[in-house]
Each structure stands twice: as C-alpha cells, then as structure tokens.
TORKOL-4160 file (C-alpha; in steps of 0.2 Angstrom, whole numbers, padded with zeros to 4 digits, m for minus):
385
<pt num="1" X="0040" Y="0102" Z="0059"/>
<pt num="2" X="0056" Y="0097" Z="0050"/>
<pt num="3" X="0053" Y="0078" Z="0052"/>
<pt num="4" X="0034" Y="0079" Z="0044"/>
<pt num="5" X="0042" Y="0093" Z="0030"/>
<pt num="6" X="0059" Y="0080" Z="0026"/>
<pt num="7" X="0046" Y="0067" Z="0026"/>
<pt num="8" X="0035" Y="0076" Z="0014"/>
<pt num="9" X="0047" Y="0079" Z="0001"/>
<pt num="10" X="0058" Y="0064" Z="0002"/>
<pt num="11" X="0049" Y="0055" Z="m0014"/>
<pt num="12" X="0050" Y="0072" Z="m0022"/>
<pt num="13" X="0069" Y="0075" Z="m0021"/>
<pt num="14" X="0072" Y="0056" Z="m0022"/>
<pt num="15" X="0064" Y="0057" Z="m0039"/>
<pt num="16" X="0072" Y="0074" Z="m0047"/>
<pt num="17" X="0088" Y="0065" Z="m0042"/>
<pt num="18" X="0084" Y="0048" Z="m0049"/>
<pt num="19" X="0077" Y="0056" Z="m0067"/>
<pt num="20" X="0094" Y="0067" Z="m0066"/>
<pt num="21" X="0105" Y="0055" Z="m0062"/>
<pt num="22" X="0100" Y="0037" Z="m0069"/>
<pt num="23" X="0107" Y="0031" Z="m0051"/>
<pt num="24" X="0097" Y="0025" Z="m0036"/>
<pt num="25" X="0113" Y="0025" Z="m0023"/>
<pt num="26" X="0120" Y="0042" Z="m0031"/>
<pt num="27" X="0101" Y="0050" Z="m0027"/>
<pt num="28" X="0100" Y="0043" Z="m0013"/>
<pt num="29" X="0116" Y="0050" Z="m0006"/>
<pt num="30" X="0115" Y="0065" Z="m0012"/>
<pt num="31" X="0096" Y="0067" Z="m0005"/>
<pt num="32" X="0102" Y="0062" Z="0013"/>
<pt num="33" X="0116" Y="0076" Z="0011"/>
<pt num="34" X="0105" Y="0088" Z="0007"/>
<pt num="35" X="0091" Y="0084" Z="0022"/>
<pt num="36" X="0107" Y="0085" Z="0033"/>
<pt num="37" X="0111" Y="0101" Z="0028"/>
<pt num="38" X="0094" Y="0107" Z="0029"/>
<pt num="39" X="0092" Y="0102" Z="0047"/>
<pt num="40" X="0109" Y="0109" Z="0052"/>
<pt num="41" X="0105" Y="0127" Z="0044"/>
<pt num="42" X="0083" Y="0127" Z="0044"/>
<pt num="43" X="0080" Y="0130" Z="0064"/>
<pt num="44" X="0092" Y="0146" Z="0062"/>
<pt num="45" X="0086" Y="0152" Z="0046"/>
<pt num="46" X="0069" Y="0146" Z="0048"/>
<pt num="47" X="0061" Y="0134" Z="0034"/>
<pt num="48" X="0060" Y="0140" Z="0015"/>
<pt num="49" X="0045" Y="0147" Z="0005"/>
<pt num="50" X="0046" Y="0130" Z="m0003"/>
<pt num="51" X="0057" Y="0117" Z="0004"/>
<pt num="52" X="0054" Y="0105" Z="m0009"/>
<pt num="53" X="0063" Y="0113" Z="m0022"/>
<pt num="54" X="0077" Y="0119" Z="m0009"/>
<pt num="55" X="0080" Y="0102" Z="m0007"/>
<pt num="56" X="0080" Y="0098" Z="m0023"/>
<pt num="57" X="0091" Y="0109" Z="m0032"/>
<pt num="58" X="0105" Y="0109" Z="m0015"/>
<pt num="59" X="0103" Y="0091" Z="m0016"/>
<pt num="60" X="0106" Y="0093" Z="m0036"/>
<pt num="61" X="0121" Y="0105" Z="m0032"/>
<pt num="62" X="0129" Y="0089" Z="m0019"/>
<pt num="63" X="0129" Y="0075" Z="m0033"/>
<pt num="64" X="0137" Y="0087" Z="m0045"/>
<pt num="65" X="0152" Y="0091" Z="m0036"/>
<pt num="66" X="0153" Y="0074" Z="m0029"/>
<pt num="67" X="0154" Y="0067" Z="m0047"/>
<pt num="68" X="0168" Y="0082" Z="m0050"/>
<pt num="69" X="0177" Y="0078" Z="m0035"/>
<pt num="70" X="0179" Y="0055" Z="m0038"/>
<pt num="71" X="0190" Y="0057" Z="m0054"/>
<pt num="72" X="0185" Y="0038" Z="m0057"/>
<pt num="73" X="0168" Y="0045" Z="m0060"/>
<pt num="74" X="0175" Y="0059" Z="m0073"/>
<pt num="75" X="0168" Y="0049" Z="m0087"/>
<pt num="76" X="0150" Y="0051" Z="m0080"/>
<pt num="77" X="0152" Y="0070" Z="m0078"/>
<pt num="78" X="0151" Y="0071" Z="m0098"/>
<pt num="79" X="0134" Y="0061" Z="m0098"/>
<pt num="80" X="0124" Y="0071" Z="m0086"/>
<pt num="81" X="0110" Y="0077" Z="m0095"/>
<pt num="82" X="0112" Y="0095" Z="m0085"/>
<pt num="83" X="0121" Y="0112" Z="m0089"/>
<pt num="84" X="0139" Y="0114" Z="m0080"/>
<pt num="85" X="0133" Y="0128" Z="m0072"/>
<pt num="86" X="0126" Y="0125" Z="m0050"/>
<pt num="87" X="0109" Y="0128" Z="m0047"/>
<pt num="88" X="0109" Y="0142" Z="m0036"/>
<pt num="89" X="0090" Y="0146" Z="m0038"/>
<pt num="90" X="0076" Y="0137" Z="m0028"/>
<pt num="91" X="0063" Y="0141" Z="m0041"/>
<pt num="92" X="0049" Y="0127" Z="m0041"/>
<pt num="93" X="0043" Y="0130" Z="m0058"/>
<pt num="94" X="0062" Y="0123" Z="m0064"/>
<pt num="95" X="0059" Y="0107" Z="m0055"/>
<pt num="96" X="0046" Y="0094" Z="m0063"/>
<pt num="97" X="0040" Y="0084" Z="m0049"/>
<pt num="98" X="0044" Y="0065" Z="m0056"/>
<pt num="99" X="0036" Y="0056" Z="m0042"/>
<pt num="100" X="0024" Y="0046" Z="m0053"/>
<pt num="101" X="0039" Y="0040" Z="m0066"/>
<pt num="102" X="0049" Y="0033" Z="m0047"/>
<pt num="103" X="0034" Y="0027" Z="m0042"/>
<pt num="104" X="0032" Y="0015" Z="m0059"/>
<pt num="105" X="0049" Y="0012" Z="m0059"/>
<pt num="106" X="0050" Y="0004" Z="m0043"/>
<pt num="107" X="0034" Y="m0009" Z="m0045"/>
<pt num="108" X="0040" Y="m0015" Z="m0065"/>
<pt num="109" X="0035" Y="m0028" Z="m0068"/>
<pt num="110" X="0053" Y="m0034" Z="m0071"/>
<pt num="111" X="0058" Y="m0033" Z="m0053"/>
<pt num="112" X="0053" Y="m0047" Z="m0039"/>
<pt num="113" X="0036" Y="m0042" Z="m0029"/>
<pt num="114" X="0046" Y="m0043" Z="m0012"/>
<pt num="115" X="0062" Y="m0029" Z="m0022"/>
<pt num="116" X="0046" Y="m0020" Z="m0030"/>
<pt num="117" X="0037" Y="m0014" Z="m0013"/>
<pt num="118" X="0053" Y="m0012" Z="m0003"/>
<pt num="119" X="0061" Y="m0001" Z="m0015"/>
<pt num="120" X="0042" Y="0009" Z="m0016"/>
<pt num="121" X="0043" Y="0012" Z="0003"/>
<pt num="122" X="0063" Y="0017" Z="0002"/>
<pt num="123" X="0062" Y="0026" Z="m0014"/>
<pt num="124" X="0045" Y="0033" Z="m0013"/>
<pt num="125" X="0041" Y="0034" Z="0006"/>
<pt num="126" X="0057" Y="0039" Z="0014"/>
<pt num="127" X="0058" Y="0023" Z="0027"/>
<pt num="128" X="0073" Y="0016" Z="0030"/>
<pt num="129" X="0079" Y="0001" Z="0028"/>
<pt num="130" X="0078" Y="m0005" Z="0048"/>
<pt num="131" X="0060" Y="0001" Z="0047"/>
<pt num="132" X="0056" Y="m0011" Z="0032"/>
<pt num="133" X="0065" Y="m0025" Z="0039"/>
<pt num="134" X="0054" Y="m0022" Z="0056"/>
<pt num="135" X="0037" Y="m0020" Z="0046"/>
<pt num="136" X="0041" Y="m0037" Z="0036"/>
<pt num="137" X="0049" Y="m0046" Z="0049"/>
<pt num="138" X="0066" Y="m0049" Z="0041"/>
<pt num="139" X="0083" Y="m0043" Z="0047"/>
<pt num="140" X="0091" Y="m0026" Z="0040"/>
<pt num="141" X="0103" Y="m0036" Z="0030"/>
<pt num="142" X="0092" Y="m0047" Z="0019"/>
<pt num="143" X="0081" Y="m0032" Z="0018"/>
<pt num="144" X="0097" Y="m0022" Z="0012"/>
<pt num="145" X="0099" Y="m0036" Z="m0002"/>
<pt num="146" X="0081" Y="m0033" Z="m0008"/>
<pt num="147" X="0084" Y="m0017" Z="m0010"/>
<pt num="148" X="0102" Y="m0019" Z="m0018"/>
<pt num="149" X="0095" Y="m0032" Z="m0032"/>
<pt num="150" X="0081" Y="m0024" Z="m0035"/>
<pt num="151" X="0093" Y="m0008" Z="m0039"/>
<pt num="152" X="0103" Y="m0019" Z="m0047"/>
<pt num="153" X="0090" Y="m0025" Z="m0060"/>
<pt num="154" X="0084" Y="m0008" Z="m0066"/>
<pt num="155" X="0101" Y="m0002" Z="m0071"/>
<pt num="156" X="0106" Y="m0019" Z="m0077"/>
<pt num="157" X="0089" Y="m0021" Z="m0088"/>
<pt num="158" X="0089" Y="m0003" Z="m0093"/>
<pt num="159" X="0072" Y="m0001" Z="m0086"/>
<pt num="160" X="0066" Y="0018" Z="m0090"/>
<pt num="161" X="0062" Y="0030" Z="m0078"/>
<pt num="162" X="0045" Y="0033" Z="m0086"/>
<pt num="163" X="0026" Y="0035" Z="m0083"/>
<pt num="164" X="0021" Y="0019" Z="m0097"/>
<pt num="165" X="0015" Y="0024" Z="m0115"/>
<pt num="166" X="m0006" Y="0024" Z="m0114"/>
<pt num="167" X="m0004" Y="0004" Z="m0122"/>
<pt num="168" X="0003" Y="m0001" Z="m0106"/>
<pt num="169" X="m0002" Y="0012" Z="m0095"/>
<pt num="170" X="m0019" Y="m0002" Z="m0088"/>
<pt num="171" X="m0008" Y="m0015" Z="m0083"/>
<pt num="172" X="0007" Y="m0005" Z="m0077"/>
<pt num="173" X="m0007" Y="0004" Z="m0065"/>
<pt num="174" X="m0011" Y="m0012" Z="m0061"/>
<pt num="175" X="0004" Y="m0018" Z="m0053"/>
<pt num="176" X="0006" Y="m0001" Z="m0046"/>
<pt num="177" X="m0009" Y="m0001" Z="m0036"/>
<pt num="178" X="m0006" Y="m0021" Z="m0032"/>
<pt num="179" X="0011" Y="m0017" Z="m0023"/>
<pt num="180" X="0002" Y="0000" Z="m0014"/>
<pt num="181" X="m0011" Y="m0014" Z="m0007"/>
<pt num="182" X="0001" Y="m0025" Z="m0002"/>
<pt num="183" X="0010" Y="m0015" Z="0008"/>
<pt num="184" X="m0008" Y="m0008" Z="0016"/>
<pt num="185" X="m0014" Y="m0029" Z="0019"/>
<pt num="186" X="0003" Y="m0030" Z="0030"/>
<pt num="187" X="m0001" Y="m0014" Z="0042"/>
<pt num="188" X="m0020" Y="m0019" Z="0041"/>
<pt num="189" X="m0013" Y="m0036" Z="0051"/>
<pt num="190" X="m0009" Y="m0023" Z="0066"/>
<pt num="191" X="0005" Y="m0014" Z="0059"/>
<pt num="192" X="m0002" Y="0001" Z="0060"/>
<pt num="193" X="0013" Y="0012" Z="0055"/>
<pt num="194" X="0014" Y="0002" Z="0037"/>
<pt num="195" X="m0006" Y="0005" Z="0034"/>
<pt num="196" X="m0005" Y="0021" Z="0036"/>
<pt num="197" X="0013" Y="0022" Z="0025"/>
<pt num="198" X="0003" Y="0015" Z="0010"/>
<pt num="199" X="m0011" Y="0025" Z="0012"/>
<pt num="200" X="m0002" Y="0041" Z="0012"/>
<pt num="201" X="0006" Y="0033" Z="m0006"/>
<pt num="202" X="m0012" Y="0031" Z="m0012"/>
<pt num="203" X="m0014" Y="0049" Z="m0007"/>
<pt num="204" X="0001" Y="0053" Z="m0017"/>
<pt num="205" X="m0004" Y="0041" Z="m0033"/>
<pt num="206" X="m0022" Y="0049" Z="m0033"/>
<pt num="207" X="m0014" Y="0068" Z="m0035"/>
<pt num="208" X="m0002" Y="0063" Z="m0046"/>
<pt num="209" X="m0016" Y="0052" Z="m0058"/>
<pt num="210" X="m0032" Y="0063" Z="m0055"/>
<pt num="211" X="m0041" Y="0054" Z="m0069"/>
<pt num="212" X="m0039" Y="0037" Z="m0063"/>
<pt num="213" X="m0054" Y="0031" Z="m0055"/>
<pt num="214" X="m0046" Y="0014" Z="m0047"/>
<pt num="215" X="m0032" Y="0024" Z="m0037"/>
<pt num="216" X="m0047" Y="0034" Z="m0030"/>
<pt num="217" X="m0055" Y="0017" Z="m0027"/>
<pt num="218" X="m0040" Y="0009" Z="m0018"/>
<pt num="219" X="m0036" Y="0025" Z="m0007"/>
<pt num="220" X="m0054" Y="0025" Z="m0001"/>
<pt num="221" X="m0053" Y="0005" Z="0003"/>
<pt num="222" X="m0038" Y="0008" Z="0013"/>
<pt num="223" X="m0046" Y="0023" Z="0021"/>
<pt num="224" X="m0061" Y="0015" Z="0025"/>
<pt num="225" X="m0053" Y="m0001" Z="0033"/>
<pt num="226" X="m0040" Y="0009" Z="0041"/>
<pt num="227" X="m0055" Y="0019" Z="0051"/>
<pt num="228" X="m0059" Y="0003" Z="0059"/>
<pt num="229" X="m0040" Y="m0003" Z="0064"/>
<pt num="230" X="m0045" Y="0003" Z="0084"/>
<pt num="231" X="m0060" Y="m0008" Z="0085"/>
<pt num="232" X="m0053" Y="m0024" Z="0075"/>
<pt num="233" X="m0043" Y="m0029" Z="0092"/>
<pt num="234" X="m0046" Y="m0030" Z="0109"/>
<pt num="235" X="m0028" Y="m0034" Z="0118"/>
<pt num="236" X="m0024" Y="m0049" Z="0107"/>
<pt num="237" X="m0041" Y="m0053" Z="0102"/>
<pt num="238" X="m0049" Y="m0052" Z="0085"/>
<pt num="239" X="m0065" Y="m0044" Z="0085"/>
<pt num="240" X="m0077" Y="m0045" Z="0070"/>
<pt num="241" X="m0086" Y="m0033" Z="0061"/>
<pt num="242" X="m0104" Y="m0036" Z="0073"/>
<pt num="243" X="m0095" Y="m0035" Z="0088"/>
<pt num="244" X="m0083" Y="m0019" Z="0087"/>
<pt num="245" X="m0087" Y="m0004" Z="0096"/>
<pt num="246" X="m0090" Y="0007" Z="0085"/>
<pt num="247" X="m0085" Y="0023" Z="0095"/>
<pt num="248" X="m0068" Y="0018" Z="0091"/>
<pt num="249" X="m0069" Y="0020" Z="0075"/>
<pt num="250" X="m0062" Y="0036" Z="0065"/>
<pt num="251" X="m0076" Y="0045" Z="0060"/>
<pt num="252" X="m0066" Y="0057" Z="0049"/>
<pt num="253" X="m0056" Y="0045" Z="0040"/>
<pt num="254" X="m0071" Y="0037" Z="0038"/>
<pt num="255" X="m0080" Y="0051" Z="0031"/>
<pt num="256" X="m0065" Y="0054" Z="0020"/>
<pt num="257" X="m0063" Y="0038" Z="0014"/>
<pt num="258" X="m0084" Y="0040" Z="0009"/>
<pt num="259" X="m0078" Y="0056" Z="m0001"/>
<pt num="260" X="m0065" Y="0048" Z="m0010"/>
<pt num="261" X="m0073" Y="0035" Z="m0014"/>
<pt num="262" X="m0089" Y="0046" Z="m0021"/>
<pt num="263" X="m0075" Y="0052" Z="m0032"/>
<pt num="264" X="m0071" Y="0037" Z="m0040"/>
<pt num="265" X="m0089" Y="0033" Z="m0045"/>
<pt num="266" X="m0091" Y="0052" Z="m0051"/>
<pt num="267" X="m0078" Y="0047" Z="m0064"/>
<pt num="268" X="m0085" Y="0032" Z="m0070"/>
<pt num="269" X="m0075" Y="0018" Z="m0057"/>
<pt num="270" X="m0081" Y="0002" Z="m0058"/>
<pt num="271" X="m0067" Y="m0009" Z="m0055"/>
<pt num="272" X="m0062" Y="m0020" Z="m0042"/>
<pt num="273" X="m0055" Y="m0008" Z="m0030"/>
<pt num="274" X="m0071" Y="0006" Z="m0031"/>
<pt num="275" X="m0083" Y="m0011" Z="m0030"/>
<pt num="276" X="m0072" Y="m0015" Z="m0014"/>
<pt num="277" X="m0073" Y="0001" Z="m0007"/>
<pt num="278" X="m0092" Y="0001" Z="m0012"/>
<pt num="279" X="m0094" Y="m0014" Z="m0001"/>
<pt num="280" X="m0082" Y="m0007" Z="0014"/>
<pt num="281" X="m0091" Y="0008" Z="0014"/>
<pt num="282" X="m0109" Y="m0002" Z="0015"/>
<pt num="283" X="m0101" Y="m0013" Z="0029"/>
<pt num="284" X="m0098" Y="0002" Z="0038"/>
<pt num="285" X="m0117" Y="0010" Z="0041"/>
<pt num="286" X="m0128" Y="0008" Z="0054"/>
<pt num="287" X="m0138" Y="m0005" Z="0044"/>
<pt num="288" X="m0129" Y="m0015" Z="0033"/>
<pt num="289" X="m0139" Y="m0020" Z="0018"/>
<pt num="290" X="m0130" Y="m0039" Z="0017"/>
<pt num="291" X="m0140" Y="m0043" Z="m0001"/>
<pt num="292" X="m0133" Y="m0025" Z="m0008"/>
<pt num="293" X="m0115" Y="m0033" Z="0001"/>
<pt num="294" X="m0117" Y="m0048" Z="m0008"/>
<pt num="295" X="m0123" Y="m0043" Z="m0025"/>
<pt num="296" X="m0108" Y="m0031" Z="m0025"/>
<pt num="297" X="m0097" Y="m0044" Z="m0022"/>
<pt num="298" X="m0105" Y="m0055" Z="m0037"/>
<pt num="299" X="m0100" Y="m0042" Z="m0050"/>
<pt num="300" X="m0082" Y="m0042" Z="m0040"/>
<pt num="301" X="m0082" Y="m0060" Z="m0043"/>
<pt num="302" X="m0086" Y="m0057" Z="m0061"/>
<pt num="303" X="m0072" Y="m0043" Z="m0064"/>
<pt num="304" X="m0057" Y="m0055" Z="m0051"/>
<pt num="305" X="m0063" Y="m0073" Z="m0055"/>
<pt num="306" X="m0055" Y="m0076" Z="m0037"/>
<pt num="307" X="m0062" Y="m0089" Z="m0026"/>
<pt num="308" X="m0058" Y="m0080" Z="m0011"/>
<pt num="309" X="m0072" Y="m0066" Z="m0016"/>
<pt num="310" X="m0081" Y="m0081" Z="m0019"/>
<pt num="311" X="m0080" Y="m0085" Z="m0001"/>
<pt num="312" X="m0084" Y="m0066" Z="0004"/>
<pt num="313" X="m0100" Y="m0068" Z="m0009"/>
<pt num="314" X="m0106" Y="m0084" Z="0003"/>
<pt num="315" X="m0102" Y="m0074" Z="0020"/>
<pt num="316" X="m0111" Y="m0059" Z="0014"/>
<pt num="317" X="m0126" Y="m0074" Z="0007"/>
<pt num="318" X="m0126" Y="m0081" Z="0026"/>
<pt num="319" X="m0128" Y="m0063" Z="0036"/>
<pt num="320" X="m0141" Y="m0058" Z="0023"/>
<pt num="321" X="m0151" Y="m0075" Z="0031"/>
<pt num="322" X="m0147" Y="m0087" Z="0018"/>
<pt num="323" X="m0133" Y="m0100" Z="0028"/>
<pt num="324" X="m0138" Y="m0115" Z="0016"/>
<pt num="325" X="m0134" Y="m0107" Z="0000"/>
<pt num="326" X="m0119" Y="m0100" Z="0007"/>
<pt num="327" X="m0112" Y="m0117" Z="0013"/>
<pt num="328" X="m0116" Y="m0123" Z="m0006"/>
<pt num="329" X="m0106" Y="m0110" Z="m0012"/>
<pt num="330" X="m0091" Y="m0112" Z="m0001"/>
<pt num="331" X="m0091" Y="m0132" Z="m0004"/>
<pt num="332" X="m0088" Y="m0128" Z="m0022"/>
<pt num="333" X="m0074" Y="m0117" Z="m0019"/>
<pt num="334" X="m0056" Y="m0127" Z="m0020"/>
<pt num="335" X="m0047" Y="m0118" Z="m0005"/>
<pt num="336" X="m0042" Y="m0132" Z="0006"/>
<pt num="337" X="m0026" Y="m0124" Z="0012"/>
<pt num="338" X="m0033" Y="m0105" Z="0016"/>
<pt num="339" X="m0038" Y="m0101" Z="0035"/>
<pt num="340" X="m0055" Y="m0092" Z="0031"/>
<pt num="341" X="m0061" Y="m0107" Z="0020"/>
<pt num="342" X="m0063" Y="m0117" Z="0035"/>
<pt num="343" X="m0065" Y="m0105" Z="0049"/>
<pt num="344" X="m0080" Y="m0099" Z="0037"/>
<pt num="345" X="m0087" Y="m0117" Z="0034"/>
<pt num="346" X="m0084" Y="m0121" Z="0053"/>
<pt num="347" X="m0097" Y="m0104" Z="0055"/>
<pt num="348" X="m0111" Y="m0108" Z="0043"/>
<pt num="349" X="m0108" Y="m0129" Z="0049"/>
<pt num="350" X="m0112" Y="m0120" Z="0067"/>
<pt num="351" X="m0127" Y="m0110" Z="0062"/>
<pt num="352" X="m0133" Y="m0124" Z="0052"/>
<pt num="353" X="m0134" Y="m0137" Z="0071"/>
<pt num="354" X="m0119" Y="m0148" Z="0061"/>
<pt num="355" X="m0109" Y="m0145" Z="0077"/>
<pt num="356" X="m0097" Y="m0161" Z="0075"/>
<pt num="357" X="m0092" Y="m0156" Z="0056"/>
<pt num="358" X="m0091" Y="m0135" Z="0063"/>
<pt num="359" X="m0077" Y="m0145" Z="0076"/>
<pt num="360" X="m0067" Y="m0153" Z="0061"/>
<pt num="361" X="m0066" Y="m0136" Z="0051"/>
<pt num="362" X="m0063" Y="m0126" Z="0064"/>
<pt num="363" X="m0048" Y="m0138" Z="0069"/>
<pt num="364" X="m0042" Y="m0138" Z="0052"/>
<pt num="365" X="m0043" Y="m0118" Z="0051"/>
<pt num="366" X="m0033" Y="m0119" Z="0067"/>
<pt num="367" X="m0018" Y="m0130" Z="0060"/>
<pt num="368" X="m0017" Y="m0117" Z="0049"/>
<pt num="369" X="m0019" Y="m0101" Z="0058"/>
<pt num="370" X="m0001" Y="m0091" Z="0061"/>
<pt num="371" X="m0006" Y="m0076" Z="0072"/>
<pt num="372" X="m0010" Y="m0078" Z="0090"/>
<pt num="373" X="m0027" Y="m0068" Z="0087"/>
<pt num="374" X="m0031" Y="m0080" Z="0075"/>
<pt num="375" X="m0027" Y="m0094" Z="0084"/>
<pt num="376" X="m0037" Y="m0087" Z="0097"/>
<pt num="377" X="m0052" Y="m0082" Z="0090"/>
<pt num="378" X="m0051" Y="m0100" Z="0082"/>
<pt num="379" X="m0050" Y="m0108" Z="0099"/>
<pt num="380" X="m0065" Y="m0099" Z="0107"/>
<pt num="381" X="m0075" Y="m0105" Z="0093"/>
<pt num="382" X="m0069" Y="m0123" Z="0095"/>
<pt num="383" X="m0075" Y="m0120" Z="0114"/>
<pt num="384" X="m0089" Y="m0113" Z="0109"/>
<pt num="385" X="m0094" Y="m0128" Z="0103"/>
C-alpha cells in the first residue's frame, strides 16, 4: 500500500517542490525526507485522507528548515517565494498540482534527448537512478551524469518551470509526447517494467491535458501494443503478429486502450499518434482489414514523411495480397542500413519465388540485427530458405 501510494505521488511532490524551490537536488532531497518520514509514522498512524498533499507540505516544511539550518544557504532563504511561516495544514486545495509544468521542463528542447527522458523517469516517475541505468543499459554512474548535466542546464540556461505560451504549446507537446514514446519503444523491446512506466506518464499527461487529442492517441498506441507484449515472444523467440496466441493477450488493456483511443477521435484527433493507434487497434481484430491498414498508413505517410511508415505502408500492401507493389515501394525507399528494410524485402523476395535475392537480404538484415530474437527470427528465415 505505501510503495503503490509513495509512487503515486512522487511526481506530485517532486513538482510542488521543484516550482517552490527552483532546485532539482534541493526537491529532491527534501521529497525523499519526507517519504522517509511518512513510512516511519504511516503504518502506526494509518495513511492520511490525502497523502499527496501530506507529503507535500512536510516535504515543504523539510527544505525550509534545511535552508535555515546551512547558514551558506542564508542568502537563499530571502528568495523563497513562500511566507516564513511552516505549513502545518495538509489542505489539497493550497497545493496546485504542477506535474504538467515538471513534465515540460524535463523534455525542453534545450536539454539532450538521452538528459530529457532520464530526468522524465527520475523527476516525473519516481525511478531511481540504478533502475534507469538497468532499463538503458548503462552503469549508475554515467546515468548519474545524465541526470547531473541535464540538472545542470536548466539552472544554467534559466529554463522556466512553465507549461509553454499557446504559440509554442504544439511543438513543446511534441517533444513531450516524442520522449514518453521513447521511453515506451525501450520497454516494448521486452523491458516490460519500462513500457508500462511510460504508459502510466501517458496516463498522467492525458489527465493533466484533457483537451489534447494526440496525448489520448499516444496513450491508447502504447496500450494497445502493450496488450500484446505476452504473445510477442515465445522464450527467446520473436513471434509475429499472425502467429501469436491470442489468448495471451490483455483483453482489458486492450479494451482500454480501444476506449481511449475512441477519445481521441471524439475530439477531433487526427494526428500521427491517433492514426497509429487507429492502425494498432485494426491489427488487433479478428479480421484485419490490410487495405483499411494500409490506407491509414498513407495518410500517416502524408502527416511524418518518414520512409520507415513508408516501409509499414508496403507490408500492410503485401498482406492485403498485393506483394509486387509492395516490393516497388520498398525498392524506392533509401534505408540501406535499417534491419526491417531487408528483413521486409527478404519476405516479399520470398513470396514472390526470388529465393536467391530473399538469401542476400536476409543475410544483410542479419549483419545487422542486435538482439538474439532478431537474430533468431532472421536465421530460421534464412533456413527457411
């Protein structure tokens, strides 16, 4: 109970901390002293009405007397923006929840991707940093760096804890909703634990921008993907979509995920994440309608210009019984050093009889493959052959 409520309201008291004090290390601090407390004095005195703002205001009440008590600090004591007076009352409606202005501060644009999504999982998520370092596959101590320059750089540049002005609001949401992906794309690869970490921030980012169709569009894409993760392996194989068994997939994510996603459309969605989801959501029915599939991702093309959906668009074009057209379209494509360029031509070569040309792509897919189910997926193919 106490591990699910501190993990709850980390981002919460992280944030009041961060808009209180200007300082990432001093919030921090002061948020960990106050979640110690709390679990020395909850079991005995039971959980309050609301934690959140308990935590908040004794956390609060922890950074003030630390600042009184470091007479190097004294200076500071004069700047903060608060009365002299401790907070004794836990009164919620007091405490503005500022989770969307840490939330946009951690992913500026001014920060390095690699500082922007570790100091979103720290900051935001409440993971520590030997939990990131595990997820990304770095050690604790260059993790600690990333987190310590990114820190850094918002106090150096002066970047505001803020929700960005309405002129650069669409691109600021942008990046947002970019690094929340990211951090989804490296749990979808069988960290689990890290899927389900960004879609709980894509839970939080959907509540805290209630208008905003493409956060309801990239919460129901991880949902829906995420529904699948049982049935995407078996041991260390890959599975494809046609081959899972689908009594391992969530059916009440997945139903979620459908929901969420009819929220999106119901507010006008119809950017890349909602046509995404659109086209998980499709891939998911009993039926799949590939034309739908690849007409959807058409317009997706039309709104990312990317050539990977481009390659998607020729897979969807090859299942809905067209493998020529699809093979014209990917040989147009300049994608020499992606995995799923080949492995894809290597398919439509093999369905097309051009058995020796389907051996030389799927050789150069392997050379570059850099997961043992990749490489073993590639390999059977090869056999296969």
């Amino acid at each position: 109970m106490l591990e699910e409520v501190f993990r709850d309201e980390w981002g919460r008291v992280v944030a009041s901390l961060v808009g209180f004090l200007r300082d990432f290390d001093l919030a921090e601090e002061a948020a960990q002293e106050a979640f110690a407390i709390a679990a020395r004095h909850w079991p005995a005195s039971g959980v309050p009405d609301n934690p959140g703002a308990w935590l908040v205001t004794t956390a609060r009440n922890r950074a003030i007397d630390r600042l009184r008590r470091e007479r190097t600090l004294a200076e500071k004591i004069h700047l903060l923006p608060v009365p002299e007076v401790i907070m004794d009352e836990f009164d919620d409606t007091v405490i503005k929840d500022e989770r969307l202005e840490l939330i946009f501060t951690c992913c500026h644009p001014a920060l390095a991707l690699e500082g922007q999504v570790a100091l979103t999982l720290r900051a935001v998520g409440g993971l520590e940093t030997a939990e990131i370092a595990r997820a990304f596959l770095v050690s604790e101590e260059t993790m600690k760096r990333r987190l310590t320059r990114a820190k850094a750089k918002i106090k150096l540049a002066g970047i505001p804890f803020a929700v960005p002005g309405a002129r650069l609001l669409p691109d600021r949401l942008d990046a947002v909703l970019a690094v929340i992906y990211l951090i989804y794309n490296e749990g979808y690869r069988g960290r689990v634990d890290l899927g389900a970490e960004a879609i709980r921030l894509g839970r939080l980012l959907a509540a805290l921008m209630p208008a905003e169709p493409e956060a309801y569009g990239l919460l129901a894409l991880m949902m829906i993907h995420h529904a699948r993760r049982r049935a995407r392996f078996s041991g260390e194989d890959l599975v494809l979509l046609e081959d899972q068994d689908r009594s391992l997939w969530d059916v009440g994510q997945l139903a979620e995920g459908r929901a969420v996603l009819d929220r999106a459309l119901a507010l006008g969605g119809r950017g890349a994440y909602v046509v995404q989801a659109a086209i998980a959501s499709l891939q998911t029915r009993e039926r799949i309608d590939w034309p739908q599939v690849a007409e959807l991702y058409r317009r997706l093309v039309e709104l990312t210009g990317s050539p990977v959906v481009e390659l998607n668009r020729a897979v969807a074009l090859a299942q809905a019984g067209d493998p020529a057209a699809a093979l014209r379209a990917v040989d147009r494509l300049d994608l020499d050093g992606y995995l799923y360029f080949h492995s894809t031509r290597g398919e439509l070569l093999r369905r097309l009889g051009r058995d020796a040309e389907a051996r030389d792509a799927y050789r150069r897919a392997l050379e570059l493959a850099t997961t043992t189910p990749e490489r073993r997926f590639l390999a059977r193919r090869l056999e296969g052959l």
